[in-house]
C-alpha positions in Angstrom: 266.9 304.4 84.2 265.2 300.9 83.6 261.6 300.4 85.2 259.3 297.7 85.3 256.1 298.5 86.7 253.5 295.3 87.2 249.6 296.4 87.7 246.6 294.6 87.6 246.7 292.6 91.1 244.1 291.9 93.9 241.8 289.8 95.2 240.0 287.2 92.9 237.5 283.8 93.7 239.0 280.7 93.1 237.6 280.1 88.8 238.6 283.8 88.4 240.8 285.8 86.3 243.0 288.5 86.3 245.4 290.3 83.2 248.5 291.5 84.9 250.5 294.2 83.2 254.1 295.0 82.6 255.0 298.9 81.7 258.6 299.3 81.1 260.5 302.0 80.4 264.0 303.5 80.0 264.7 300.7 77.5 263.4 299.5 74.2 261.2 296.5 75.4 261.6 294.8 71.6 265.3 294.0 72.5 264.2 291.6 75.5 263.0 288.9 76.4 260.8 289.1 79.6 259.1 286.8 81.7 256.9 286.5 84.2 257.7 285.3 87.9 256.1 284.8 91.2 257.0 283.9 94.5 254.4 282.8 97.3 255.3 282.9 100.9 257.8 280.3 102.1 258.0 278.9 98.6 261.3 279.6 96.1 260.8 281.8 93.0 258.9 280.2 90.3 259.3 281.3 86.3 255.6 280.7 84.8 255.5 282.2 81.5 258.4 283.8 79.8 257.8 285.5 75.6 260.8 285.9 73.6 262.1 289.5 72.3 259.5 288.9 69.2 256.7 287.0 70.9 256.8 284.7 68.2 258.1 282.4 71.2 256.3 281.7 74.4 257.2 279.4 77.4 254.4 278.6 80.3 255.3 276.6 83.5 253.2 273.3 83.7 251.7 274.0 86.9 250.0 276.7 84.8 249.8 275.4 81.7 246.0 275.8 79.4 245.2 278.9 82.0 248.1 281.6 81.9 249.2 282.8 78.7 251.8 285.9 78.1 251.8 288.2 75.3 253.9 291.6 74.4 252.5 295.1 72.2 256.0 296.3 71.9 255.1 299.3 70.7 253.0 300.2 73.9 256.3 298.4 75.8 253.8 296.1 78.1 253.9 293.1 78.7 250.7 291.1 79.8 250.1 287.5 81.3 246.4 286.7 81.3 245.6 284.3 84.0 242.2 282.3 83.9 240.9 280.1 86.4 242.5 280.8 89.0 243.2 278.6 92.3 244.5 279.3 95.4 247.9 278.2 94.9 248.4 280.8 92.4 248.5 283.4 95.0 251.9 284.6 95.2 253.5 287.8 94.3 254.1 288.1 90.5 257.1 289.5 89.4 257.9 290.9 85.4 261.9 291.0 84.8 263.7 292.0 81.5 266.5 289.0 80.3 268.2 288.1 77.3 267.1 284.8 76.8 263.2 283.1 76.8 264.1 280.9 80.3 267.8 280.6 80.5 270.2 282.9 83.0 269.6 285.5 85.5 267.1 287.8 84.6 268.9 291.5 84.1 265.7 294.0 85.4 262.7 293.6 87.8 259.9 294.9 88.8 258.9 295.4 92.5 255.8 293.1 92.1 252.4 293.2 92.2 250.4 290.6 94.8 247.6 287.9 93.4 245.3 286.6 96.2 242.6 284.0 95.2 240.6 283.2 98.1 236.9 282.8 98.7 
């Protein structure tokens, strides 16, 4: 059975930063692509960083651009996006999810989420 767990949430002053994590299991992670999602309320989906099956190949959304980056240890199968400076708009719940390609197509697996608050 596939499982995405994200971790690493909470509560973080605007100019802070947080590591979210990705544990999957019940599939090899080095056969997927994942990316990295989030969704604040009464706002659609939005993909913000998404690493190829290698890592050799990284998208990041603009509105996050030169704060957030992603990164992959496939032999730990985790997947991380480090997120630096952080405003209040970021706050949304973040998503992981397992897909065959870097941005295009429905993603195949998700996880349940993990919630990012930045407020003073």
């Amino acid at each position: 059975q596939v499982q995405l767990v994200e971790s690493g949430g909470g509560l973080v002053l605007p100019g802070g930063s947080l590591r979210l994590s990705c544990a999957a299991s019940g599939f090899t992670l080095s056969t997927a692509a994942m990316r990295w999602y989030r969704q604040a309320p009464g706002k659609e989906r939005e993909l913000v960083a998404a690493i190829s099956s290698t890592g050799d190949t990284t998208y990041i959304a603009n509105s996050v651009k030169g704060r957030f980056t992603i990164s992959r240890d496939n032999a730990k199968n985790t997947v991380y996006v480090q997120m630096n400076s952080l405003k209040p708009e970021d706050t949304a719940v973040y998503y992981c999810a397992a897909a065959a390609s870097l941005v295009r197509g429905r993603a195949d697996y998700w996880g349940q989420g993990t919630q990012v608050t930045v407020s003073s």
